[in-house]
N, C-alpha and C positions, 0 to 999 in steps of 0.2 A: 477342601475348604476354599471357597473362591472371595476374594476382595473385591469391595466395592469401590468404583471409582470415587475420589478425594471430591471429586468431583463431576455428578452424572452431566449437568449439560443443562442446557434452557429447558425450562415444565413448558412441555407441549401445547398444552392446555392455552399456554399465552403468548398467540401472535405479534411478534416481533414487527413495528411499522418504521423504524429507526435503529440504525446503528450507529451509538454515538463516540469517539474517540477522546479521552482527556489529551487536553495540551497544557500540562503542567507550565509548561515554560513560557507559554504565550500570554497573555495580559488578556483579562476579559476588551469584549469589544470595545464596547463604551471609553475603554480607557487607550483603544490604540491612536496611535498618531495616523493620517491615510495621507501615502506619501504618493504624488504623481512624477511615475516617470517617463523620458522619450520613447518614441517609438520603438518597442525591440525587433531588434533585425532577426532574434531566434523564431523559431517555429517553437510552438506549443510541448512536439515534443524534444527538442533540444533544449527546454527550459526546463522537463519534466528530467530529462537526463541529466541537466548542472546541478537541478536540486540533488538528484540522490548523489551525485559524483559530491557535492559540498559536503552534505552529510556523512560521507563515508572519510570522505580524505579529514573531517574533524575528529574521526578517529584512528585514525594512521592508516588507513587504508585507501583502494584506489578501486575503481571499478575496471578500469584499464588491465588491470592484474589478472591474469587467465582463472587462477585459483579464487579469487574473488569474484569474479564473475559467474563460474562455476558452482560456486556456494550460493551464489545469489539467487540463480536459477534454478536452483535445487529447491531453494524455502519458498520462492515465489510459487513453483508446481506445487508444495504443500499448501500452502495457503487459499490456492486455485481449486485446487480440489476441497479445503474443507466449507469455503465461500460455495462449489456445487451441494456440498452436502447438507449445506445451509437452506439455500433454494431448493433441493429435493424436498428437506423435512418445512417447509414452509415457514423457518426463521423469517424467511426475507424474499420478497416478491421477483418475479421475472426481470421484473423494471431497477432494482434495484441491485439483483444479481451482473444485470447488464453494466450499471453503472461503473461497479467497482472491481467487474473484471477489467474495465477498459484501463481505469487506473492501475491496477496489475501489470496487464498486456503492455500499457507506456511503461513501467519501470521495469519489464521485461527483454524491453528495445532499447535501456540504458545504455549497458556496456557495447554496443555494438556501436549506436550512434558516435559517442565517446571515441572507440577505435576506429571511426570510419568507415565499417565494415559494413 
């Protein structure tokens, strides 16, 4: 007797041109304030690094921590690979594979930048 998954996956049939993420927590546009600030002296990806390092250390953790880091890099290779297996089955185009590997790839260079390393 074999079980079916709770959940098979996206109907083939229907090409995926958007992936969209909710942000429960963020305010629709129309209603944000758009705040200008000075020049930042970070790089793009030392800005990509404070983000995930803020986000973690608001949950008591660090990215600095070997062990978290380690876990970090573990779910970011899962993720990496199921974004390939996305673009294989044609979820999501070349172009757009590219996109959000690069975002991966930057929070994959967190903890190092963070360390120095």
């Amino acid at each position: 007797m074999s079980a079916e998954p709770a959940h098979p996956g996206p109907d083939p049939r229907h090409k995926a041109r958007v992936i969209t993420f909710p942000m429960a927590s963020r305010p629709p546009r129309h209603q944000r304030q758009e705040t200008r600030l000075p020049a930042d002296p970070l790089t793009p990806e030392e800005r990509l690094a404070a983000s995930v390092e803020k986000t973690f250390n608001e949950h008591g953790h660090t990215l600095t921590d070997e062990t978290t880091a380690e876990i970090v890099t573990i779910t970011l290779g899962i993720a990496r690979d199921m974004l390939e297996g996305a673009r294989r089955s044609e979820v999501i185009d070349d172009g757009q594979h590219a996109e959000l590997d690069a975002l991966y790839l930057g929070m994959l260079a967190a903890p190092g930048i963070l360390g120095g390393e």
